[in-house]
N, C-alpha and C positions, 0 to 999 in steps of 0.2 A: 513372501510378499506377493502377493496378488494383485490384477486392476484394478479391485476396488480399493485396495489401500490406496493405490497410487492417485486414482478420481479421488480420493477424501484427501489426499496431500491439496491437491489443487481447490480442494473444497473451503479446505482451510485457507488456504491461500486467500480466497475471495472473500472468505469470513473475516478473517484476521484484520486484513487491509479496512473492509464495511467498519466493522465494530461498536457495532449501538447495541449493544447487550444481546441481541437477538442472534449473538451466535450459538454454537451446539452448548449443550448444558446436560446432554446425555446421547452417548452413542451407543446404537444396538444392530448387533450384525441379525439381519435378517433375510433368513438365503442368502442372495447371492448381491445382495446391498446393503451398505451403512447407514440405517435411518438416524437423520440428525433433528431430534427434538431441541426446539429453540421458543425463547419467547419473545410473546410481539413487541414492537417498540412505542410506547406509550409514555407522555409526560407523567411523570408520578406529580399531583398537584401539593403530594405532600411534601415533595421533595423541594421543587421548584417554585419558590414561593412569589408571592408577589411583592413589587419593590414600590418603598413608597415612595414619595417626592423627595424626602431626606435624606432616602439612600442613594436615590438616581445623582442628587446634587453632589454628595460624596465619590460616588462611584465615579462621575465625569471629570471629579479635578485629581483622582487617584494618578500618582505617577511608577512606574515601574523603573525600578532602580536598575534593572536591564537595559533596558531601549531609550529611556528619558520621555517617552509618550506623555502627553497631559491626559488619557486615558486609556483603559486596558487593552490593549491589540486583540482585535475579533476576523482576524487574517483576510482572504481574498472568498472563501468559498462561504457559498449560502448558509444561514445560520439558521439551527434549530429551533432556537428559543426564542424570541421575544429580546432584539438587544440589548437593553437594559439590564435582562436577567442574565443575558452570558457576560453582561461588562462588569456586576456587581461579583458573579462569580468566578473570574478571570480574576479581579482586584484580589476577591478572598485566597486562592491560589495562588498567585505569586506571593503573595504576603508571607505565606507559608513555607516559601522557599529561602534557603540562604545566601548568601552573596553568590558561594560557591558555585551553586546548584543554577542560579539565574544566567550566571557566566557560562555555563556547560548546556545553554540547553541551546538546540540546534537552529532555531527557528524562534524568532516573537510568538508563531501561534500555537506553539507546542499547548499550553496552559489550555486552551478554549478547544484544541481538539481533544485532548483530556476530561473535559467537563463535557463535550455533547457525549464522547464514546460512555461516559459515566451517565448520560438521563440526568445529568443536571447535580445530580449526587457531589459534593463538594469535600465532605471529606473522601469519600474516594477517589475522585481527582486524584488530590492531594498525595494521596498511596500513592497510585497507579504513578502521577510524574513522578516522584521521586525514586521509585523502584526503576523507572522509565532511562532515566539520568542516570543513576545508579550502574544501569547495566550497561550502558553506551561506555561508562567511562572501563567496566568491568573487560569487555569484549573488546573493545580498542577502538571504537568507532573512528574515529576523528582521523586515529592513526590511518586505520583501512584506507578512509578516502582519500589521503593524503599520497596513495602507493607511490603512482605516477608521476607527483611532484620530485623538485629537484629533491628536495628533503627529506622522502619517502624512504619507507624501511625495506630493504632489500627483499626480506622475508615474505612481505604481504606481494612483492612486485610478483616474485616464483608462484606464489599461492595463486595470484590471478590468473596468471599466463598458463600455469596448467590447468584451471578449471576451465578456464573461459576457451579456450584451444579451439573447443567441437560446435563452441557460439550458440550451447543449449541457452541460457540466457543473452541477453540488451537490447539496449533501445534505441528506438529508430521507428522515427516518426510524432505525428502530434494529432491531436482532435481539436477541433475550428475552435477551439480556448485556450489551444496551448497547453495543454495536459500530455506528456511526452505515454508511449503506446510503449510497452515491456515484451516483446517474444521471448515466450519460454517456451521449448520444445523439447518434450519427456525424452524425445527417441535418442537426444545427443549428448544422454547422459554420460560421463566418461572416466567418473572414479566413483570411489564408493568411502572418501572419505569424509564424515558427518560433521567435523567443525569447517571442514575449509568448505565443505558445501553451502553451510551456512553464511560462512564471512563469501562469498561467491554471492548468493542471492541479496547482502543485504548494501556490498559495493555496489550492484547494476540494482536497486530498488532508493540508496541514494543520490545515484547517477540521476536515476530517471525522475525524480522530486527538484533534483539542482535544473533539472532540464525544465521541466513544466515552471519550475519560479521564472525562469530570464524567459521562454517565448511569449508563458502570457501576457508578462509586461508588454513584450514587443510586440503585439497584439493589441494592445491599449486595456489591461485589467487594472483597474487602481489600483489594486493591492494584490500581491502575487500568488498566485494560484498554489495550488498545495496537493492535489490526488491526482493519482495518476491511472493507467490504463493498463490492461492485461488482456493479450493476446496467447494462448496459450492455444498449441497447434500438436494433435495427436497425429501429425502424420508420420509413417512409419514406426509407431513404435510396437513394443514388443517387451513380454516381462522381464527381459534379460536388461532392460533398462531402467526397472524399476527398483526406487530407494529401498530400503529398509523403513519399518513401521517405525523405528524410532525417530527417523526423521522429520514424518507425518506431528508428531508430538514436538520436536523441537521447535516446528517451522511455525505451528501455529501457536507455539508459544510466545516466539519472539514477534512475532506479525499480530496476535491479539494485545499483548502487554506493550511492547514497546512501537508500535507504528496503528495505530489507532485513527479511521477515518481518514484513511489515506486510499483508498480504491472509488475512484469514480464509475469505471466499467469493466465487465471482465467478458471478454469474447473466448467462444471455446471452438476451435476452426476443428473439423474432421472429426468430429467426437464417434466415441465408439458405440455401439448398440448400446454395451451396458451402461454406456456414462447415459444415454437416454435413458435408461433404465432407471437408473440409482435418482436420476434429478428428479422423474416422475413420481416417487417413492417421495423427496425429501420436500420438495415444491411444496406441497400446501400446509408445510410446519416454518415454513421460509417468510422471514419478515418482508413484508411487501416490498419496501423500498430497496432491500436487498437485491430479493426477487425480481423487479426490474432492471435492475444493473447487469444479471447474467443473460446472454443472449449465447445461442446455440449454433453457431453458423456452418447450413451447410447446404453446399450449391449455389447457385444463382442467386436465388431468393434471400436464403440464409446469410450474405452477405451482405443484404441490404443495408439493415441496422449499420454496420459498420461504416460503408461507403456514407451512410449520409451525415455521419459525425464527426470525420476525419478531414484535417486541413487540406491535405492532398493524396488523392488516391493514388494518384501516378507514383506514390512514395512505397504505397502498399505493396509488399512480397507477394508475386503466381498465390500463395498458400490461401492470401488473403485476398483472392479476387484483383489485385494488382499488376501491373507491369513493371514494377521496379525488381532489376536484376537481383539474382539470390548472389550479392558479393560479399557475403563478412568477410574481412580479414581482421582473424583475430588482435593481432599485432598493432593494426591500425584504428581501430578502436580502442582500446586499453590506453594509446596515447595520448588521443582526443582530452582536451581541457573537457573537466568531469560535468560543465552546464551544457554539452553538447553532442549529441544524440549521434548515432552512426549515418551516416550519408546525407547529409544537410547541405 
């Protein structure tokens, strides 16, 4: 395992989370970086068709035998499409789901982040959640979050406490919307085993989603926020801290397939030459809007973008241009009711 494996874990990371089809679709090691060919994100008009008054009036009295809505939940964050086209195709998706499947899924806007990650494409939607559900219930989702509770499975509790121990991952902090901020830092990595790694990233990735629903409310968002933020800080690190390539494959497996349209922004604090390297390399195969979301930060300047989107900077860790003390205690986190963020 090399650095640039470990750059393309966090590549994916920011892919996975983005996910409008414009993620890699062919990797090629070239020297001494991973060029990730991707394609642009563009409404296919063939896909995405036009709705007529019939359907609009259908589409608006549709109800979801999930939620009881008198029409299809299009959640808190900005919409792709054209509402009408994400309501009619939100309707078409749940329709497709079974009682089961509707009672299992995490969130009302699971279905409509499904169809924009799809370009509108419905029956893959369709796939895609079901596969989505599928594996939440396969992996133990529900269970995982549940560690900390009184009802919690002993199992997941030990699995947390020794991943989370070195506090390479959680969250702590928000951006002026209430979108909660994820530190992950490569250097604190402290086992090398590849499912608890996993249920490790994907406990603090629904930590930080149950975080940004309840602050943006309390912010005053109509309807509750849904992406979140990625702060990823290569200080100190060194390859003796880096995963296994098969991780790199697991992570953006589970982050492309089952957490789709869930990365608002991803900050890369102290990156290394080669990470400038490899970006320079990959940037102009990088869907635009992707591409805006990665910022590079480093020094004064480089932490601009940051400072000026964050609810309080005084929250931000030294790493990040902040004065907020470096205090994780692992312990003390992990107990925290899961809508709530380290040091609030």
């Amino acid at each position: 395992m090399n650095l640039v494996s470990l750059l393309f874990v966090h590549s994916c990371i920011i892919a996975g989370l983005d996910c409008r089809k414009s993620l890699p679709t062919m990797s090629t090691m070239v020297g001494a970086a991973t060029v990730v060919t991707t394609g642009s994100f563009e409404v296919d008009k063939d896909v995405v068709c036009e709705v007529t008054a019939e359907e609009k009036m259908a589409t608006t009295t549709t109800t979801s035998s999930n939620t009881g809505d008198e029409q299809p939940y299009l959640g808190g964050e900005k919409s792709l499409f054209d509402p009408d086209v994400e309501k009619k195709g939100v309707a078409e998706i749940t329709a497709a789901l079974t009682d089961d499947e509707k009672e299992r899924m995490p969130d009302r806007a699971m279905p409509v982040r499904h169809l924009r990650a799809e370009k509108g494409r419905i029956p893959n939607a369709i796939e895609k959640i079901k596969a989505a559900l599928n594996w939440r219930k396969e992996f133990d989702t529900d269970e995982l979050v549940k560690a900390f509770q009184e009802d919690g499975q002993e199992k997941y509790r030990k699995l947390m406490e020794r991943e989370n121990t070195t506090g390479k991952i959680y969250v702590r902090g928000y951006d002026k919307d209430g979108r909660a901020l994820v530190y992950m830092r490569p250097a604190r990595e402290n086992t090398n085993q590849e499912e608890d790694n996993m249920k490790h990233l994907v406990w603090n990735l629904e930590k930080a989603i149950a975080c940004t629903a309840r602050k943006s409310k309390e912010l005053g968002a109509k309807e509750p926020l849904e992406k979140v933020n990625l702060v990823i800080d290569y200080e100190g690190f060194s390859l003796s801290n880096a995963p296994p390539m098969s991780t790199t494959r697991y992570t953006l497996d589970i982050l492309q397939k089952h957490y789709p349209e869930r990365m608002y922004r991803a900050y890369v604090l102290n990156p290394p030459f080669v990470f400038k390297v490899f970006w320079g390399i990959v940037k102009p195969f990088v869907d635009p809007v992707t591409k805006e979301k990665l910022a590079l930060c480093s020094g004064k300047k480089g932490m601009e973008n940051l400072h000026n989107n964050v609810d309080l900077v005084e929250k931000l860790e030294p790493v990040a241009g902040g004065p907020a003390p470096l205090n994780f205690e692992s312990g003390a986190y992990l107990s925290l009711p899961h809508n709530v963020s380290w040091d609030e």
